[in-house]
N, C-alpha and C positions, 0 to 999 in steps of 0.2 A: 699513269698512276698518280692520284692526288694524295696530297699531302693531308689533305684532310682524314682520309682513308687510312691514316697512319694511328698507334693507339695513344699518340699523345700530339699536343696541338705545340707551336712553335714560342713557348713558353720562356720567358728569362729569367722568372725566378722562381721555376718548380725545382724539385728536387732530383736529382743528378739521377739519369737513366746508368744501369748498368751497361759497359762498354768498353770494346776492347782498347780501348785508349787510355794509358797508365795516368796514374794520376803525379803531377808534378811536387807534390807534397807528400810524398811516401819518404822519410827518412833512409828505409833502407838502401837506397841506390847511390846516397851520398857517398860509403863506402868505395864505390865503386868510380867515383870520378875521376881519380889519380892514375885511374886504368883507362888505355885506350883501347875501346872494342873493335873487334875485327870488320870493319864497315866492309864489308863484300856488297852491298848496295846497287852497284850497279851490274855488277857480272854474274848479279844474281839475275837481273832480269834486263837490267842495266843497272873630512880638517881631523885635522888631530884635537882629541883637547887637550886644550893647555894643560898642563900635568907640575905647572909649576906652585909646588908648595907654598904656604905662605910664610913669611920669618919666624922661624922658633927660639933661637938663642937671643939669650939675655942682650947683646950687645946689639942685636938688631933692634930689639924694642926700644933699647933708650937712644937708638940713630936716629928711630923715627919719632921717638917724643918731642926730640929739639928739631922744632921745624921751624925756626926764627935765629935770625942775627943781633949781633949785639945794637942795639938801640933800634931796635924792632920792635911790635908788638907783641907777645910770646904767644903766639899761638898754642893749643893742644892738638893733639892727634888722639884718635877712638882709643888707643891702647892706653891713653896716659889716664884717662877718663874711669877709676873704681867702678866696677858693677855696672858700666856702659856694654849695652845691645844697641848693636844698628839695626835698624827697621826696613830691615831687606823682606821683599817679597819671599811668600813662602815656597818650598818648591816646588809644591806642589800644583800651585797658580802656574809657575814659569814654567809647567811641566807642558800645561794642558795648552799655554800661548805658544809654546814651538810647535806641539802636536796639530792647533792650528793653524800656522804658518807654514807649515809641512803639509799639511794636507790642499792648503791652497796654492801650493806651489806646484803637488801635484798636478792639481787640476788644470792650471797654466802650463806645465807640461803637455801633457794629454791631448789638449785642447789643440797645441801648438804641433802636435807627434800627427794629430788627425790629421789637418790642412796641409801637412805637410806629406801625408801619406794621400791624401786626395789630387796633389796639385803632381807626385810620382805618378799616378795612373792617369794623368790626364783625365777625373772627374770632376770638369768644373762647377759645374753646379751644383753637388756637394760643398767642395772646396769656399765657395760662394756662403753659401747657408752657415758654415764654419765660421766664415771670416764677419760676416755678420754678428753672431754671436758674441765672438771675440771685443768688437766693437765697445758692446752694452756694459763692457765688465767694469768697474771702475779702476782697473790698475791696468786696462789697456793704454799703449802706449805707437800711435803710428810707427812705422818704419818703413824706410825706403827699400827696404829688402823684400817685406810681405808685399807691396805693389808692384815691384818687379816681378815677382813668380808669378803677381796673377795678371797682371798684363801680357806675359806670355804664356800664359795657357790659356786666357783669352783669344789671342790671336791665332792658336794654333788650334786651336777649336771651332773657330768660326763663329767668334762673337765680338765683330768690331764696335759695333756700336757698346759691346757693354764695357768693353776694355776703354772708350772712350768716358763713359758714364765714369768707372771708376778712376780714371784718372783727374777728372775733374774732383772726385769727391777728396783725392789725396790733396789737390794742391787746396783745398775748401779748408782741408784740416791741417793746413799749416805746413807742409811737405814743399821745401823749395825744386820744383822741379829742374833733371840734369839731362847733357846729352844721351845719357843712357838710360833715361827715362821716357824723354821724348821719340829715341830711335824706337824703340820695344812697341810705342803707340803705331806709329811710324809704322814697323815694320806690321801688326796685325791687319793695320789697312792692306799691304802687301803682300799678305799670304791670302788675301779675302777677293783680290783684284781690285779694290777700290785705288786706283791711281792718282785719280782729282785728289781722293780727301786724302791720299800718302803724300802727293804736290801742296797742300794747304799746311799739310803740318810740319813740313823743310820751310817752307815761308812763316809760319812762324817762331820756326826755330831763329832765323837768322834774324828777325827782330828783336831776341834776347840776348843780350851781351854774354849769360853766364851758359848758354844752353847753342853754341855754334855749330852746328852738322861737322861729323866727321867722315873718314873715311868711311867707315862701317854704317854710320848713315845714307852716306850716297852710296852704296854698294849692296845694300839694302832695298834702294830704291831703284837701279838699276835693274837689281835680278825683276821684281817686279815689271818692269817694262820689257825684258828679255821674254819673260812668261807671258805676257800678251802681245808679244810680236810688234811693239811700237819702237824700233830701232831707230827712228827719227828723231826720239825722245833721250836714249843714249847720248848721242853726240853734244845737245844741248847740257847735257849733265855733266859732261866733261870738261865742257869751255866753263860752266859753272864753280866745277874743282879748281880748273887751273887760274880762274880771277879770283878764287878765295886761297890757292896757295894748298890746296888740299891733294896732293899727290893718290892715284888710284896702286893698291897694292897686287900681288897674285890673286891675290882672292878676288878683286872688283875684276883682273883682264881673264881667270876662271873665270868667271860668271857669263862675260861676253863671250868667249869662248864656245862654254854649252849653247848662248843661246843662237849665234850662227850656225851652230851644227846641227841645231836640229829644226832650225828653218832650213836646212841643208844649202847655205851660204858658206860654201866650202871653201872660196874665193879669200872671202873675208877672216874666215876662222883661220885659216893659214898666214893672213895678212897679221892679223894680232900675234898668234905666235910666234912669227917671225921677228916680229918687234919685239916679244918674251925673250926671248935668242938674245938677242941684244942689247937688251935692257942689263942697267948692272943692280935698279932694287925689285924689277919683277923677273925675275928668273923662272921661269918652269919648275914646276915639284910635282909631288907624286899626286896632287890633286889635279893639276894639270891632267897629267896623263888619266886617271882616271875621271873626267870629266869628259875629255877627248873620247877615249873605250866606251864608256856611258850611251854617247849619240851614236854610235854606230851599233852599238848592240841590241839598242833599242830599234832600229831602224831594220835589225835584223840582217845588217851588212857584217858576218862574220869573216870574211877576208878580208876587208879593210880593216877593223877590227886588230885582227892579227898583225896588220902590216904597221898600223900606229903602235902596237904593244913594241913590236923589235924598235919601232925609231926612238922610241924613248926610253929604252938598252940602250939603242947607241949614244942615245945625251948622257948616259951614266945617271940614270933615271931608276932606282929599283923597288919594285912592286911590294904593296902590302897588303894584307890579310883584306881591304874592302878593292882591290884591284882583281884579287881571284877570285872572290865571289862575282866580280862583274863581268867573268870570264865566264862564271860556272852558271850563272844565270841565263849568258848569252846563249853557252853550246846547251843548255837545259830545255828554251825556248825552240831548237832548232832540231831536239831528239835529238842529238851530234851527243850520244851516251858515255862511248870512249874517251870520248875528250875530256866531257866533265868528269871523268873518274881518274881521268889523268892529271887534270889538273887539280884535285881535292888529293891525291896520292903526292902530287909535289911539295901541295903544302904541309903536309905530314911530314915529309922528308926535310923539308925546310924547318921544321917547328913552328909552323904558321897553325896558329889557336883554327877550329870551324867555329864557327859564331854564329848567331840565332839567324842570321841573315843567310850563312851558309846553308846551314837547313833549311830554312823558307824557299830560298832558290831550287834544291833539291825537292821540295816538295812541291812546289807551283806546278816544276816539270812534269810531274805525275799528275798532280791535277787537272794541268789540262789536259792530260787522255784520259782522266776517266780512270786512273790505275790507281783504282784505291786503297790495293796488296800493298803497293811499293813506298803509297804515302803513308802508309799508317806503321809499316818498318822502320821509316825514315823519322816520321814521328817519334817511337820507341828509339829509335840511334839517340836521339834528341834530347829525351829525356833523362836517358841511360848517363848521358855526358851533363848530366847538368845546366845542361842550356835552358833557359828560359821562354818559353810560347808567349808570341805578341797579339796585338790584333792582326797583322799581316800571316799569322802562321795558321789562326780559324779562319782568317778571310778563304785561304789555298785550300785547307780543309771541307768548309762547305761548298766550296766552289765543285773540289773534284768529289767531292760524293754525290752531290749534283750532277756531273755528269755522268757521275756510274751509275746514276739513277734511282742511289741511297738515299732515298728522303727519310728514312727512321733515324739515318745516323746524321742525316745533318743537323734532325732535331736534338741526338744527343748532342753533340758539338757543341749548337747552340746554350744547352743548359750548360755542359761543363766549361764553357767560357764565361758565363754566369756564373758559377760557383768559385771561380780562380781569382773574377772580378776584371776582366780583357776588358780595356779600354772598347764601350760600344759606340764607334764614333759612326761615322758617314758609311768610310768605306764597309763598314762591317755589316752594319744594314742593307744598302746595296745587295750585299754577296746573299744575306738572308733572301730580300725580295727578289734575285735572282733566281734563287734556290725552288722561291713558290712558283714563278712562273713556268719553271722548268717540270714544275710538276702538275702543273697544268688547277695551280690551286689558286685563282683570282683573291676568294674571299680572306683565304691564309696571309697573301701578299698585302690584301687590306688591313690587317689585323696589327702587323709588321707594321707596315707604312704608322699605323695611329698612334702604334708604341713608339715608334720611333718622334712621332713630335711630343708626343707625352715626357718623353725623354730628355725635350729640348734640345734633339739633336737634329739642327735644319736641314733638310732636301736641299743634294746639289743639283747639278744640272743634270748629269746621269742618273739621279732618281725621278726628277721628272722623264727624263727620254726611256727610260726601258718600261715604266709603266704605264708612259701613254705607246709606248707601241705595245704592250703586253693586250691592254685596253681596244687598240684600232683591229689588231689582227682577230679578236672578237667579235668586232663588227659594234662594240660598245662605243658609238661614236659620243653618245651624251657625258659618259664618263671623261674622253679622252678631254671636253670640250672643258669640263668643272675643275678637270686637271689643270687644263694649260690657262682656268681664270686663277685658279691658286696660289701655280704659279707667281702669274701679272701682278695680284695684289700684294705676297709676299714681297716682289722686289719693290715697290709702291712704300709699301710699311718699312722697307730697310730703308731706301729714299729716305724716307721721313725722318728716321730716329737721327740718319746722319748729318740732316740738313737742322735739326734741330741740336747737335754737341758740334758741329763747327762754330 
């Protein structure tokens, strides 16, 4: 069944298909928040103004007539002055100069309400275009705060090179840069895999007296080398901390932590937390343990899983509302139904809040069989309570209508995540282009893929690999080949821009 063959094409900004999927913006269910619904979910299948008068009594006037000392010169005052009018503006002038200062206040408002609601939904290139603007105005004023937001929605969006651009433009415009300006840079290299140019900007950090790497620096750059497996590179970062006197906190031996466990360096993961043990300023906390839960559940080891949960019970270790979701995700992934309904019941019982993340878990699991009943319930729990739909909750969405073989509804999806205004970032694309392949709709997926750079949202590596295998298993070899030069010269063209802001 093609996607094409459906009565409407994979549009993001037509107008919302009818759909049994409630709309998150219905007032009415507000009402209904303070009430927990009966989740049967799974065993269902599983200035003032001044107001001060002016002086009217006789003895006030003639206080203010003598406005001189003896062998002074004698001044007057306006009141001593017969038949004296001060040549005050009239008010009707100062009516219409507040009314414009009021109205440009607004606009400064507005202006600053926009960017600031583009840089909430992660629309940077919106957010961009905003902050441009704002630029031109003549009562713009830099701030180290508006370059902070967008260097990291920059970075978390997948635009180092521009978070670099704009950081040069801040220090061009007078902006002394800080360690918490340079880490933000720092860390978008970080979340992009650029390593060298995250190494090039700790060296020049430590060439600035006022701009020194800190903790959060190096543990920034750390996770970075955790995430591509360069654990060689760790150690050097270490003896780096301890010759500048920079002590690594929980968070920096977390970070090591995750990343031996899921190179499944089980050795070593235990070796660190044995030293957490020990330690008296890094101590284990409940990020720990859920760090630990994390790699095994991802690994899809649920009885180890289990068996790390009780050991840190016994460090007097106790779990929080993103510890159970790591549970409900794990038993969600493994159809282990009981379990997650057991453990979403506990947290009830505890007064553990379910959070968008809880739902997402809960619906993933449904997505991936295909059980579009159960997700689109789960959905309604969801919205019933308040919760908020991310891009992570359309990604599960089109995935499992996708595999139920629902291409009408993933194209609703698609529009009513458009109309809510879901962050369309990588992964969301992805799920779309997955969605066409699935329905055996090439030109649909092309259509996606074009929007999506139109969009200025760049192909990661899993948009290249599912659509040159989508392409190969066609026998489309000319395609798969324009793909993988697209590719080559994108990473070529990122090269460049970054060899040219080093």
């Amino acid at each position: 069944m093609g996607m094409a063959s459906a009565s409407a094409s994979l549009s993001f900004s037509s107008s919302l298909l009818p759909s049994p999927l409630p709309h998150p913006h219905d007032t009415k269910t507000k009402k209904h928040r303070a009430q927990v619904p009966n989740f049967n979910l799974i065993h269902c299948s599983v200035t003032s103004t001044n107001k001060h008068t002016s002086f009217s009594s006789e003895s006030a006037v003639a206080a203010k007539k003598k406005l001189w000392k003896e062998g002074e010169y004698p001044g007057v005052s306006e009141t001593s002055i017969p038949g004296y009018r001060s040549k005050r503006t009239p008010i009707k002038n100062v009516k219409k100069k507040l009314e414009r200062k009021a109205k440009a206040k607004a606009w400064v408002n507005t202006v600053a309400e926009t960017f600031s609601d583009h840089v909430l939904k992660k629309q940077w290139f919106q957010a961009l275009q905003v902050f441009e603007m704002l630029k031109e105005q003549p009562f713009y004023q830099p701030k180290e705060g508006t370059y902070m937001k967008l260097l990291v929605l920059l970075g978390k969006s997948g635009q180092p090179e521009l978070a670099r651009k704009v950081f040069n433009e801040m220090v061009e415009e007078g902006i002394e840069p800080t360690p918490e300006l340079y880490t933000a840079l720092l860390a978008a290299y970080c979340r992009n895999s650029l390593i060298d140019e995250a190494f090039a900007t700790l060296n020049q950090m430590k060439t600035l007296p006022n701009c020194q790497p800190d903790v959060y620096t190096y543990s920034t750059l750390i996770k970075a080398c955790v995430d591509a497996m360069r654990f060689e590179l760790i150690e050097t970062l270490y003896q780096d901390m301890d010759e500048r006197s920079v002590t690594p906190n929980t968070v920096t031996q977390n970070i090591v932590l995750g990343g031996y466990g899921k190179a499944g360096m089980f050795d070593q993961m235990e070796r660190v937390l044995s030293g957490m043990l020990e330690s008296v300023t890094c101590k284990p906390d409940v990020w720990t343990m859920n760090t630990i839960l994390s790699v095994f559940a991802n690994k899809g080891q649920v009885d180890m899983m289990e068996r790390w949960y009780e050991k840190f019970r016994n460090f007097g270790i106790d779990p929080e509302t993103r510890t159970f979701n790591i549970l409900i995700g794990a038993y969600g992934k493994k159809r282990m139904y009981d379990k997650m309904s057991s453990v979403m019941e506990y947290m009830r019982k505890l007064q553990f809040p379910w959070t968008s993340s809880t739902y997402n878990n809960v619906i993933e699991a449904f997505s991936d069989m295909g059980d579009a009943k159960h997700m689109e319930y789960t959905f309604e729990q969801m919205h019933a309570e308040g919760m908020k739909a991310d891009t992570k909750t359309f990604c599960c969405l089109i995935n499992g209508y996708a595999n139920a073989g629902l291409f009408h509804k993933v194209i609703s999806s698609v529009r009513l995540a458009s109309k809510l205004q879901i962050a369309e970032n990588v992964s969301f694309y992805n799920a779309v282009i997955s969605a066409c392949i699935k329905a055996d709709d090439l030109m649909e997926m092309e259509r996606v893929y074009k929007r999506m750079k139109e969009k200025h949202c760049r192909p990661d590596s899993e948009t290249f690999s599912i659509m040159t295998e989508a392409y190969a298993k066609e026998g489309m070899n000319d395609k798969v080949y324009a793909l993988e030069q697209e590719k080559l010269q994108m990473l070529s063209e990122a090269s460049g821009h970054r060899q040219q802001n080093i």
